[in-house]
C-alpha positions as CSV (number, residue, x, y, z in Angstrom):
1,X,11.7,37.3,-33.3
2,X,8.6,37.7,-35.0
3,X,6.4,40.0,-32.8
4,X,8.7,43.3,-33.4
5,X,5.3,46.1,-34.0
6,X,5.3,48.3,-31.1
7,X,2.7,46.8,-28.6
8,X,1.3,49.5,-27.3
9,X,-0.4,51.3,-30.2
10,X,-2.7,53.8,-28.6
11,X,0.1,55.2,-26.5
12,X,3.0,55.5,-28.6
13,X,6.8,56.7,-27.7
14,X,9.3,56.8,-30.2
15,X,12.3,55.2,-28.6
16,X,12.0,51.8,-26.7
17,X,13.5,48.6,-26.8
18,X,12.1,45.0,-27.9
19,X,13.0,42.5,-25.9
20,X,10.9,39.6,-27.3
21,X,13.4,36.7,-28.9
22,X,15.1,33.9,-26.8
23,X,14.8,33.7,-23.3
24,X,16.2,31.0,-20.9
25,X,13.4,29.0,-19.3
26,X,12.6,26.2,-16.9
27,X,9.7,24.2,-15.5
28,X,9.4,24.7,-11.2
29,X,6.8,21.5,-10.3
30,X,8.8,21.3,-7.0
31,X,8.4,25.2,-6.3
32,X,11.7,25.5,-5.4
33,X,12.9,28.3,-7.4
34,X,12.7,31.5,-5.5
35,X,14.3,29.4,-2.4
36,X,17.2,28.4,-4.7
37,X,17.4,31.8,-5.8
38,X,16.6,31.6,-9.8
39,X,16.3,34.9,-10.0
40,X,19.7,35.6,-9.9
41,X,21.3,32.3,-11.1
42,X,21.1,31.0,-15.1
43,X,22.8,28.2,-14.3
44,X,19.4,26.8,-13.5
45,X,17.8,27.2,-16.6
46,X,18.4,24.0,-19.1
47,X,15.9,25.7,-21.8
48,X,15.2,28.3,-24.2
49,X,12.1,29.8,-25.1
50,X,11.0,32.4,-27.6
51,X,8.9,34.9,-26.1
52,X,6.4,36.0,-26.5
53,X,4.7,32.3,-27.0
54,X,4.0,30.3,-24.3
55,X,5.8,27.0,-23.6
56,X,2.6,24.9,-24.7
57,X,3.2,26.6,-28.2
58,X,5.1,25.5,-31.3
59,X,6.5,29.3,-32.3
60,X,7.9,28.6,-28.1
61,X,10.1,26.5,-29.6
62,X,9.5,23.8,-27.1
63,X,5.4,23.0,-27.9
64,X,5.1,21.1,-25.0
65,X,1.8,20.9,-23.6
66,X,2.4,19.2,-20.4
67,X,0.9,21.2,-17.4
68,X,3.9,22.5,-15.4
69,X,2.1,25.2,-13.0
70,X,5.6,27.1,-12.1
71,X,7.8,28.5,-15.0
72,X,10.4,31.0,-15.1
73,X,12.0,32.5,-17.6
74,X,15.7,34.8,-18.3
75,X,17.4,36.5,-20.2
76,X,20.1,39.4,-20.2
77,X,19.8,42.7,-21.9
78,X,21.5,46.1,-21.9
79,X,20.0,49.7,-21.8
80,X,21.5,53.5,-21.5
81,X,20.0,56.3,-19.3
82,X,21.1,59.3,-17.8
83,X,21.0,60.6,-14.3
84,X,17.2,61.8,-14.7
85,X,15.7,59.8,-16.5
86,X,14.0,56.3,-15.8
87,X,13.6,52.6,-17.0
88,X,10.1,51.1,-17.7
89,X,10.1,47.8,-18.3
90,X,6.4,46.2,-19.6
91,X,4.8,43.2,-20.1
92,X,2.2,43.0,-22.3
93,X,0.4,39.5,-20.8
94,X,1.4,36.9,-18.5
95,X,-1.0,34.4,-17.3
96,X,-1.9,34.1,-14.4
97,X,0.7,35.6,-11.7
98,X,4.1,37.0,-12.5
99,X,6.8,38.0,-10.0
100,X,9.2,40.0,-11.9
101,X,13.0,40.0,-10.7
102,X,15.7,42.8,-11.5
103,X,19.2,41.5,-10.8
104,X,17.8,39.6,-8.3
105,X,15.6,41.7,-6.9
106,X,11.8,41.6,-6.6
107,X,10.3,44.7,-8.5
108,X,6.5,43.5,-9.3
109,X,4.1,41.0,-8.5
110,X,1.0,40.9,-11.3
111,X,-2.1,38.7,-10.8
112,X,-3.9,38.8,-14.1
113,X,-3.6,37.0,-16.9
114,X,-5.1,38.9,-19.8
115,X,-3.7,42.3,-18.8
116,X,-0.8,44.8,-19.2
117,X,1.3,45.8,-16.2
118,X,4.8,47.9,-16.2
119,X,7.5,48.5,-13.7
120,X,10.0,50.9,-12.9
121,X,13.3,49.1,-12.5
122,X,15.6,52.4,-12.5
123,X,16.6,51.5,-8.7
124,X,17.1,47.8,-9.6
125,X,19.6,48.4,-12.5
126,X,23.7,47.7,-12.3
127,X,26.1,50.8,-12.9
128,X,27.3,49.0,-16.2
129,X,26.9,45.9,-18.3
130,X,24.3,43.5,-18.7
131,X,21.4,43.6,-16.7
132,X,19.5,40.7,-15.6
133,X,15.6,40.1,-15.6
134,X,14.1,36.7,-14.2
135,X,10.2,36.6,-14.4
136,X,7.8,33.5,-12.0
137,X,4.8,32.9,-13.7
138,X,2.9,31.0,-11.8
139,X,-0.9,29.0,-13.6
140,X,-2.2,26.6,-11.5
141,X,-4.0,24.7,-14.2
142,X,-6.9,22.7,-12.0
143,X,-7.9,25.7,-10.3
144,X,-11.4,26.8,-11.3
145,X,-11.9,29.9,-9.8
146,X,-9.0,31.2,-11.9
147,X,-10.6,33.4,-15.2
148,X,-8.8,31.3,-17.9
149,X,-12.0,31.3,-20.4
150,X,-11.6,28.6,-22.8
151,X,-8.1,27.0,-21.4
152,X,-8.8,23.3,-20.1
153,X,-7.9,22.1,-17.1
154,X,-8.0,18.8,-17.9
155,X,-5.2,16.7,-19.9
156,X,-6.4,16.8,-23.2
157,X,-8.4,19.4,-24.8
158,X,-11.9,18.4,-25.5
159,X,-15.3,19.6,-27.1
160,X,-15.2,23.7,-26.9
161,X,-12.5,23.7,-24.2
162,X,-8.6,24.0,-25.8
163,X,-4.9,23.7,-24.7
164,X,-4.0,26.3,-21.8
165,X,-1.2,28.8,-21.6
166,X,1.2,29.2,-19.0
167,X,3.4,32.4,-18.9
168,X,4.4,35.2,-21.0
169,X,2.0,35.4,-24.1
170,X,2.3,38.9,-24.8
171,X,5.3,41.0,-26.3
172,X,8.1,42.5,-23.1
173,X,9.6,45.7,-24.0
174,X,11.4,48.7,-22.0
175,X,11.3,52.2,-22.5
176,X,13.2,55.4,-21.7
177,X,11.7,58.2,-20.0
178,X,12.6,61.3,-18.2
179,X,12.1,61.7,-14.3
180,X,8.7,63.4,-14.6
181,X,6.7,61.6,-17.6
182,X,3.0,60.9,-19.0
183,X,1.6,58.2,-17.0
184,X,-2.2,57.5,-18.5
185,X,-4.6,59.2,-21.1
186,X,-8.2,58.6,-21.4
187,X,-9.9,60.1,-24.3
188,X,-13.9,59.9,-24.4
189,X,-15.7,61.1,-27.5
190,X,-18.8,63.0,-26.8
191,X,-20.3,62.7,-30.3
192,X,-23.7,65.0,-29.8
193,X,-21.6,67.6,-28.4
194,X,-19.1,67.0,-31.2
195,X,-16.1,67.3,-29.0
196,X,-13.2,65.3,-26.6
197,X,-13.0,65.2,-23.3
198,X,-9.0,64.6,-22.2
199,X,-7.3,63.1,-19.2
200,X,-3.9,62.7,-18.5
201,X,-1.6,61.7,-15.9
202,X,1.8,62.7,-14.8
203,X,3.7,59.8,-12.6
204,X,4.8,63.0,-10.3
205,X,4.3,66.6,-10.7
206,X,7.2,68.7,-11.0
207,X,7.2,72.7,-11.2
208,X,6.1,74.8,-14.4
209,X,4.7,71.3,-16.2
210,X,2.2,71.2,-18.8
211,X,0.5,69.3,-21.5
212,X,0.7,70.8,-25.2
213,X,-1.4,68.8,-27.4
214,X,-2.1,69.0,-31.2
215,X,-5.0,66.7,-33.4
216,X,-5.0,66.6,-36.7
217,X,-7.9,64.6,-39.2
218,X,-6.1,63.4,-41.9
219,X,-3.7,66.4,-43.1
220,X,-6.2,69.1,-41.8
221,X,-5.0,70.7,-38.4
222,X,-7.9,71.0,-35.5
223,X,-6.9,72.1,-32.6
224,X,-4.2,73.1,-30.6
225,X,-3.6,74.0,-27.4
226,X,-2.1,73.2,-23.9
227,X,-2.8,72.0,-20.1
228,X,-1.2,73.2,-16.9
229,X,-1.0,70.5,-14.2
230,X,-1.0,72.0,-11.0
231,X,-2.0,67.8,-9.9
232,X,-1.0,64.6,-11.1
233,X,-4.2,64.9,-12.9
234,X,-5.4,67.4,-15.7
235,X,-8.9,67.1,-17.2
236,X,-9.9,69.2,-20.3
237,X,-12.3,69.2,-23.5
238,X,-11.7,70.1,-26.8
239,X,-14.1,71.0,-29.4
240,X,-13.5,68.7,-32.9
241,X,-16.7,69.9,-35.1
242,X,-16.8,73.5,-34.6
243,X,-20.4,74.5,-35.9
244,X,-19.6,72.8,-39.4
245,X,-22.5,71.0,-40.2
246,X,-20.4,68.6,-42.2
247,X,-18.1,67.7,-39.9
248,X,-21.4,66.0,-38.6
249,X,-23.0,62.4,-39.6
250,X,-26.8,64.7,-40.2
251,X,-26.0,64.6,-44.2
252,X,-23.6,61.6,-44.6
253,X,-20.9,60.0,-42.4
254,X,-18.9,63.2,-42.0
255,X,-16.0,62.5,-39.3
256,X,-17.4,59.8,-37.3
257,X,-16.2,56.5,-37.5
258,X,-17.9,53.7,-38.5
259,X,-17.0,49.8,-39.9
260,X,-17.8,51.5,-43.4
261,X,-15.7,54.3,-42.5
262,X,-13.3,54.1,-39.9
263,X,-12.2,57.6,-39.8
264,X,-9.5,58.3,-36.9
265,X,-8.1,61.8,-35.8
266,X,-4.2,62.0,-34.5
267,X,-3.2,63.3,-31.5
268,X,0.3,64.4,-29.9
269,X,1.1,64.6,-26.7
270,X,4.4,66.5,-25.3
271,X,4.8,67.2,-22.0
272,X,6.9,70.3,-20.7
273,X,8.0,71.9,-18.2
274,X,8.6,75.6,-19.3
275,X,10.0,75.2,-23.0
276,X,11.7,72.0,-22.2
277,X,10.6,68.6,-24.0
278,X,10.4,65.5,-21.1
279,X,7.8,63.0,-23.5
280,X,6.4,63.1,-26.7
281,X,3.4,60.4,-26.8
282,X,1.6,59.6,-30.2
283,X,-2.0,58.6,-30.4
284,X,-5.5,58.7,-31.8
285,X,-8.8,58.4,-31.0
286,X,-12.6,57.9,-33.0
287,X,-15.8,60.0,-32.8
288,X,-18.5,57.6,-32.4
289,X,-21.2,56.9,-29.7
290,X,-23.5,53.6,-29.6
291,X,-26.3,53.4,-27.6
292,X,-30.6,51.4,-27.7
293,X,-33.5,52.9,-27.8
294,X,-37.0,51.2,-29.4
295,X,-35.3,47.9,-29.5
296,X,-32.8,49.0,-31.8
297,X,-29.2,49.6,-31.8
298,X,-27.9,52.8,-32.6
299,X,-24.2,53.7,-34.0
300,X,-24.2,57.4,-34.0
301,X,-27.6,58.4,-33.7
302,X,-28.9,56.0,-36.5
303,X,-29.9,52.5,-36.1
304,X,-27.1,49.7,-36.6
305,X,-27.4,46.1,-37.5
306,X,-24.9,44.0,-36.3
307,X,-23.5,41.0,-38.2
308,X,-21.1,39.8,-35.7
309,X,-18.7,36.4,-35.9
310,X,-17.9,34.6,-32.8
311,X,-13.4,34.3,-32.6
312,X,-11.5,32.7,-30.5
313,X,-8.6,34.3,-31.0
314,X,-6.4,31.0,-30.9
315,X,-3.8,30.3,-33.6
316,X,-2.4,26.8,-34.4
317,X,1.6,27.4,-33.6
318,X,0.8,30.1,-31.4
319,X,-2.2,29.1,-29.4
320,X,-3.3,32.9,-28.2
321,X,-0.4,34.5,-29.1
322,X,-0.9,35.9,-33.2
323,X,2.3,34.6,-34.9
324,X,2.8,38.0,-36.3
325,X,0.7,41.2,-36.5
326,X,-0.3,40.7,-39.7
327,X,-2.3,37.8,-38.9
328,X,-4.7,40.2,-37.0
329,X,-5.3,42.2,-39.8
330,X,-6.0,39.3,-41.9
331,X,-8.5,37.9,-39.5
332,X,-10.4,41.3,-40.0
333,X,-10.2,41.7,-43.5
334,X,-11.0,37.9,-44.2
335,X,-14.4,38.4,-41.6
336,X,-15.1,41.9,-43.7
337,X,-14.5,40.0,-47.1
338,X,-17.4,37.4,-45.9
339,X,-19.6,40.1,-45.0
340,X,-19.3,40.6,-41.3
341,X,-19.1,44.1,-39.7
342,X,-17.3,43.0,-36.1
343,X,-16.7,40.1,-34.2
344,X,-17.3,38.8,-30.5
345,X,-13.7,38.2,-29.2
346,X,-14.7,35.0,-26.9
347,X,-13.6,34.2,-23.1
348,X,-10.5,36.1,-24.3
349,X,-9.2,39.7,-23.6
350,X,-6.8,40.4,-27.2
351,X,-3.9,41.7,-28.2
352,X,-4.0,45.7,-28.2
353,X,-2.6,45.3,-32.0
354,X,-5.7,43.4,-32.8
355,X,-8.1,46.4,-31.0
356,X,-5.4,48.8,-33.0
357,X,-6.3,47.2,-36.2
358,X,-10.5,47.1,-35.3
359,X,-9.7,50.5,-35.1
360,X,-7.9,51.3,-38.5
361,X,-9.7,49.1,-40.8
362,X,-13.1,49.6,-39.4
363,X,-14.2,46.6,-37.5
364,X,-16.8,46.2,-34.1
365,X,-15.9,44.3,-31.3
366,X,-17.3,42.8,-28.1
367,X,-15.0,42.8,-25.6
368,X,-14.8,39.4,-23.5
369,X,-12.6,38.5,-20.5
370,X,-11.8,34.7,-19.7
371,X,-14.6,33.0,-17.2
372,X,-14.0,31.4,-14.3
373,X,-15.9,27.9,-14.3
374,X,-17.4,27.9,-10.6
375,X,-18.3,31.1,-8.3
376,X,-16.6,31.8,-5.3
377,X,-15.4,34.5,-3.4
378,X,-11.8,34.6,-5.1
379,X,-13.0,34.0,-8.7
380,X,-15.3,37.1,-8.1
381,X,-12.6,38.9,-6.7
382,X,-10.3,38.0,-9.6
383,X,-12.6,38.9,-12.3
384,X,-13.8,42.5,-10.5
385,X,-9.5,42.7,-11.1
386,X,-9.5,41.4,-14.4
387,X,-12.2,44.1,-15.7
388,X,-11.0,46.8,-13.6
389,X,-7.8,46.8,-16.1
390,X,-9.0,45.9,-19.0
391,X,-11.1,48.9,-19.5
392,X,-8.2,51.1,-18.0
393,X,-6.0,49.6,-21.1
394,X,-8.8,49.7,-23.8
395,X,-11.3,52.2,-23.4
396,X,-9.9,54.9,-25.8
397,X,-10.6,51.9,-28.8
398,X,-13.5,53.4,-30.8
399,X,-14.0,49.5,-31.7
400,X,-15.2,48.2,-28.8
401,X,-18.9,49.0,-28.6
402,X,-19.8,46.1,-26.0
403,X,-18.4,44.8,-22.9
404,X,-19.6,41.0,-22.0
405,X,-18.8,40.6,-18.5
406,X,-20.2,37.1,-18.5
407,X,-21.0,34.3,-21.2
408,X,-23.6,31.5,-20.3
409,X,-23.3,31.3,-16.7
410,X,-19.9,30.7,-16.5
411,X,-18.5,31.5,-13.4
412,X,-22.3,32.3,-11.8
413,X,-23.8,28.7,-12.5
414,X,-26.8,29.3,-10.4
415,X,-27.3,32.7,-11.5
416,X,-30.9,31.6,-12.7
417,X,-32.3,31.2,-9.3
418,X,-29.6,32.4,-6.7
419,X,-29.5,36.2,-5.4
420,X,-25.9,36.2,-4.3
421,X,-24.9,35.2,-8.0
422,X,-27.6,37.6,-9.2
423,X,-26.3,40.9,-7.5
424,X,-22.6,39.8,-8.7
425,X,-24.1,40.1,-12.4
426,X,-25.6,43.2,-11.5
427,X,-22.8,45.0,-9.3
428,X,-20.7,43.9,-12.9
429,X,-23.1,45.6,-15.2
430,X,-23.2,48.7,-12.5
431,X,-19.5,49.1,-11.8
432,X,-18.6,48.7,-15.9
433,X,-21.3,51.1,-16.4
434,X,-19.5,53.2,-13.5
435,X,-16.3,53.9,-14.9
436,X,-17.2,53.5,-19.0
437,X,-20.1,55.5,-20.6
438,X,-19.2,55.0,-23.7
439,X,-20.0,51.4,-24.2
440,X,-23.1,48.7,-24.0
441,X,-22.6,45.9,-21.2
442,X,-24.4,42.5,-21.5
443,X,-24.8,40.8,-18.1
444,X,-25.0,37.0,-18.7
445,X,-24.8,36.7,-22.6
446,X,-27.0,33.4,-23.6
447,X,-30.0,33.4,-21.0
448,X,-30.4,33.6,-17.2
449,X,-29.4,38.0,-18.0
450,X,-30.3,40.3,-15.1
451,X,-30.2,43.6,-15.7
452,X,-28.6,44.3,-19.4
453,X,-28.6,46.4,-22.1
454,X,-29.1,44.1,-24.9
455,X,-31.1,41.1,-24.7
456,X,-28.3,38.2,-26.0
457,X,-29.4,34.8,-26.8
458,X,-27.9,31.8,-28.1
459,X,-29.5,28.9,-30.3
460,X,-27.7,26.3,-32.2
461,X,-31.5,23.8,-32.3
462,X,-31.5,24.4,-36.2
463,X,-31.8,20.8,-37.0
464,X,-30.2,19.3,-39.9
465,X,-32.1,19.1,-43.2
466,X,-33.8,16.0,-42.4
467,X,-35.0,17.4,-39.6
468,X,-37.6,20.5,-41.1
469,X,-39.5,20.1,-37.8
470,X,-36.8,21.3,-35.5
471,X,-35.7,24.1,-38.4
472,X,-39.2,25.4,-38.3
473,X,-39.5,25.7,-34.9
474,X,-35.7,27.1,-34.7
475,X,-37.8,29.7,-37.2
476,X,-40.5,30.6,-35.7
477,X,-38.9,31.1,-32.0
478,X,-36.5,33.6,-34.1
479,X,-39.5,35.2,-35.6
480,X,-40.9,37.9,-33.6
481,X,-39.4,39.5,-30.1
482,X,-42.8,37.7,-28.3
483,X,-41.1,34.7,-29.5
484,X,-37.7,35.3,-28.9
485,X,-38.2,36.1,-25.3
486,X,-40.3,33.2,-24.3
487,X,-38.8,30.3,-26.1
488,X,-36.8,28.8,-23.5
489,X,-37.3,26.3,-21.0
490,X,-37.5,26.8,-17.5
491,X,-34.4,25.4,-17.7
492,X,-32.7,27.5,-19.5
493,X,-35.0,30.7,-19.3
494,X,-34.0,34.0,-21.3
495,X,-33.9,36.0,-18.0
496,X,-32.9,35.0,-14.0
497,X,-35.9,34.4,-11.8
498,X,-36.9,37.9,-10.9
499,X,-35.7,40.1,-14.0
500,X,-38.1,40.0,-17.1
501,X,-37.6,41.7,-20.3
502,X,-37.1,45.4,-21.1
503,X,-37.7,46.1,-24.2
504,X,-33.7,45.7,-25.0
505,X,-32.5,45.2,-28.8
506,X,-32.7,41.3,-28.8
507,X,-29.4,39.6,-30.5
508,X,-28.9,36.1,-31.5
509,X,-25.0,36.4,-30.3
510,X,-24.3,32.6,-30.5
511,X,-25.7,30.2,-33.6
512,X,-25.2,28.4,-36.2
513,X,-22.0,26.8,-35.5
514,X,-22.0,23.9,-38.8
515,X,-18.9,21.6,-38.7
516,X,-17.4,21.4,-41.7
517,X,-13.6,19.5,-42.1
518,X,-11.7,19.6,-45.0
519,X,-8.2,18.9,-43.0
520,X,-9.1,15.1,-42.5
521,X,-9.0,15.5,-38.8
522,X,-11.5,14.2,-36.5
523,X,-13.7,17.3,-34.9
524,X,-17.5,18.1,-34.1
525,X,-19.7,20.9,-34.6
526,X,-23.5,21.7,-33.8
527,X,-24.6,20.0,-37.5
528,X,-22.4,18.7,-40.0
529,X,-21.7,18.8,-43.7
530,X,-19.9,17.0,-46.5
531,X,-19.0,18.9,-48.8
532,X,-18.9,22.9,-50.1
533,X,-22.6,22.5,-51.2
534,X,-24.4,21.2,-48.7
535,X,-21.9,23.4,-46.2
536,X,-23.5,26.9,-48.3
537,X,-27.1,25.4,-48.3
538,X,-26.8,24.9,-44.7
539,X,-25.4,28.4,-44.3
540,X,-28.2,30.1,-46.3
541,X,-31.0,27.9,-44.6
542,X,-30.0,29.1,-41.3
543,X,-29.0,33.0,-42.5
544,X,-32.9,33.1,-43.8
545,X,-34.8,32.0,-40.4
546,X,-32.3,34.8,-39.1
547,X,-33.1,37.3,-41.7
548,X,-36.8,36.9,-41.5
549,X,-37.2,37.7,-38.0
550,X,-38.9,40.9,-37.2
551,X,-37.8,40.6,-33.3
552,X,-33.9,40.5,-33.9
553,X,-31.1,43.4,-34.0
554,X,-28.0,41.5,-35.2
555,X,-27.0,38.3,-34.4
556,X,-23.1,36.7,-34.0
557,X,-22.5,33.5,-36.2
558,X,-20.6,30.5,-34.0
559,X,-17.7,30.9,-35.7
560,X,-14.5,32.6,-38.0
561,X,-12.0,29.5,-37.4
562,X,-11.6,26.2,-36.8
563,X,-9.8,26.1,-33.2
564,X,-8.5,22.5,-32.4
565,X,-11.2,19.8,-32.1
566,X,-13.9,22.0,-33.6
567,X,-14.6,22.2,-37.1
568,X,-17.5,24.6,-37.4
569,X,-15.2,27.6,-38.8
570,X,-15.9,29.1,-41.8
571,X,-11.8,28.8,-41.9
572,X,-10.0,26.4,-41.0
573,X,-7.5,26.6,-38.2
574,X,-4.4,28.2,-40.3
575,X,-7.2,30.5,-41.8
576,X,-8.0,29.0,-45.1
577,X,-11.5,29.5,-46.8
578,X,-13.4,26.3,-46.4
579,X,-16.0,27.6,-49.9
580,X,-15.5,31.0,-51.1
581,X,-15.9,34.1,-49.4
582,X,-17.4,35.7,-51.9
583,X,-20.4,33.1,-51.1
584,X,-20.7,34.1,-47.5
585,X,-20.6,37.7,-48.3
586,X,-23.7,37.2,-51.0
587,X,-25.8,35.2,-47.8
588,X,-24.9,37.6,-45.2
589,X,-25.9,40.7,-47.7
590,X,-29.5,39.8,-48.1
591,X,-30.6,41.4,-45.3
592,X,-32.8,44.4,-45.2
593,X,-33.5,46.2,-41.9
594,X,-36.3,44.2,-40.6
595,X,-39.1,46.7,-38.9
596,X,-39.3,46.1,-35.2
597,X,-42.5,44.9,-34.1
């Protein structure tokens, strides 16, 4: 069992139970198994998989990558609780629908596949011995309107498209709580003001119940103080700088966080009712605040480049599933090493552990959520879902400074010229906006963007070397914003008909993209090159028509890894440097804040 870290990071209880490790499993083609009541009956299941990694995987133990749209998975597990308290079991992912089963009994149905649900089961559970929990996942793998970002729905993975998932991909656990217990906290810096504003929610409220709370910065003691719920709801602020100047970012970085210093205060939760303890939550939060303003970023209150890399976020034996937490950190702290201050997590929705490590070792990220590939009314209605709770799980991540709704036109394929698609991008840019304030939302990142808060474009028509021609043109349309915004064809134009530029910071978010292999495996990228050399020459050739452009803000480099068939990483698949990082880092550090034009 390799994924043992607690899962939930940002919302931390002491006691609670793993129950990732070996599971019984079987394939459903004939969608038989609720009729023959698999749920309640092992005898049925002639496989074992190891959860969390999906069937398709090698760490399943079964790396079978034939599509089987139906799966269902069992296991048995034990748990002790008293009279008033309650069982919550969690799952951290499971694409795309689960139906989860307690000792035969339906308790949940999930539709989601990138996204954390839980369950109360205290109803479902036996007076003694094991229990028994069955989960349906059910993936149909040809249907388009599904957000599944870069899974294929074909046979064999192909170009940028890679092997699906089917099932549970994310880490299962249970916890122990009392009858009354914290549901939900949202914690929203408010940087100028230099304090927090708190939410939290109670499942039910109960008499004399309140919220004590206590944040600490480093070993220094804050504040301290405590809530009465007289709802399920209780909203408060709390001041963090308290009129010290140097608490502050106005003469250095004081106590916000940034990638350079990713400074994080503690906060403890315990909820009471009179002087009696019912939960203790742990968690933390970061003072920072990003907004644009004269075509610049800003990271509290001062302008911020952005050297982004584009990840997938696949692994080879664990496909989206990390094979252990550590392999998150060491994604980060490879991309830092090589010069990069965040990353674009692409068609993906990650791990909370990764966002928990963004967070500890200072590290931006765009937050993605799979596409669907075609627009219809359920694909829109899946991804208004999709979003709705993924910013309900991640918005207290000081990490994530961008939402991408949408990439390319995926999912809105005639968004250049159709109004229907049009007001979809717009009612996502409106409702994200709606319910996060914190954060930067892109609507269509690559061209055909309505309305948007950066201006995000991709271009991968560097040319080779033999080609100076195409490089100098690949130059001079990243040379000055004028440029930037009216080098594409009507075919591919930088906004949808009847939006036009305004005055947005203008990113290159996809680029570059050079394919590389030093595995010996047959792959593409954009361009190609043989050997270490020619691979940094290419690198820097690129890197200088980005760094001499007066019209661009930050850009995102096409890409960290090597993910099957593609070879453009600057790592291979299993994370290996393809030249040294030490020659990345010295490319990427040439720049000098260009002056906007």
């Amino acid at each position: 069992m390799n994924r043992t870290e607690y899962p939930r990071p940002q919302f931390v209880r002491d006691k609670w139970t793993n129950l990732n490790g070996e599971w019984l499993f079987m394939y459903d083609d004939q969608n038989v198994g609720v009729e023959n009541k698999w749920q309640d009956d092992p005898s049925h299941y002639q496989k074992t998989i190891q959860v969390p990694f999906v069937y398709q995987s090698a760490e399943s133990g079964i790396g079978d990558r034939t599509p089987h749209d139906i799966v269902w998975y069992m296991r048995e597990f034990e748990v002790s609780y008293s009279k008033y308290e309650r069982v919550l079991l969690h799952f951290g992912a499971v694409d795309y629908e689960a139906d989860i089963y307690i000792n035969g009994q339906h308790v949940k149905n999930h539709i989601g596949g990138h996204t954390s649900f839980e369950v109360d089961i205290t109803h479902q559970l036996l007076d003694g011995g094991p229990q028994r929990v069955a989960v349906r996942a059910y993936d149909r793998h040809d249907d388009e309107s599904t957000p599944r970002g870069k899974q294929f729905w074909e046979a064999e993975s192909a170009a940028i498209w890679y092997t699906n998932s089917t099932g549970i991909w994310q880490t299962v656990w249970l916890e122990v709580v009392q009858d009354s217990y914290l549901q939900k906290t949202k914690l929203v810096p408010r940087f100028d003001a230099g304090k927090i504003d708190i939410t939290a929610e109670v499942n039910q409220v109960i008499s004399d119940l309140s919220l004590a709370y206590e944040i600490t910065f480093g070993e220094t003691a804050i504040a301290a103080g405590t809530a009465v719920f007289t709802e399920a709801k209780v909203v408060f602020e709390v001041e963090l700088f308290q009129e010290h100047i140097f608490r502050t970012n106005f003469h250095n970085n004081g106590w916000s966080w940034t990638p350079e210093n990713p400074q994080l205060f503690d906060i403890r939760f315990t909820l009471k009712q009179k002087d009696r303890c019912l939960d203790t939550v742990n968690s933390y939060f970061g003072m920072r605040k990003i907004h644009t303003e004269n075509g610049m970023v800003y990271l509290n209150n001062k302008p911020y480049y952005q050297k982004l890399v584009l990840d997938q976020g696949y692994w080879p034996s664990g496909l989206l599933t990390a094979p252990t937490d550590e392999a998150f950190q060491q994604d980060i702290l490879l991309a830092k090493e090589m010069g990069f201050n965040g990353c674009r997590k692409h068609q993906k929705t990650e791990d909370p552990r990764f966002l928990y490590w963004a967070d500890r070792l200072g590290f931006l990220v765009w937050g993605e959520c799979a596409a669907p590939a075609i627009y219809n009314e359920r694909s829109v209605s899946r991804l208004m879902h999709e979003w709705t709770e993924i910013i309900d799980r991640d918005s207290n991540h000081p990490s994530i400074v961008t939402w991408v709704p949408i990439n390319e036109s995926w999912g809105v394929p005639a968004i250049g010229h159709d109004r229907q698609q049009q007001h979809f991008s717009q009612a996502m840019y409106h409702y994200i906006h709606s319910i996060d304030q914190t954060r930067l939302v892109i609507s269509n990142d690559g061209w055909a963007m309505t309305e948007t808060d950066i201006c995000a474009l991709h271009n991968y028509s560097h040319g080779t070397k033999e080609e100076p021609e195409k490089y100098d043109y690949f130059k001079k349309t990243l040379s000055t914003r004028e440029n930037l915004v009216s080098r594409m064809t009507s075919a591919w134009p930088v906004f949808a008909k009847g939006f036009a530029y305004q005055d947005q910071p203008i990113l290159l978010t996809e680029f570059g993209g050079i394919g590389f292999d030093v595995s010996g495996q047959p792959g593409w990228g954009y361009t190609s090159a043989d050997n270490e050399t020619d691979f940094l020459k290419d690198y820097q050739r690129i890197m200088t028509a980005v760094y001499q452009s007066v019209g661009l803000w930050g850009y995102c480099y096409t890409q960290i890894t090597d993910v099957e068939q593609e070879i453009n990483g600057l790592l291979t698949y299993d994370r290996q440097p393809k030249v040294p990082l030490a020659a990345i880092k010295k490319i990427n550090d040439q720049f000098h804040a260009p002056q906007v034009d």
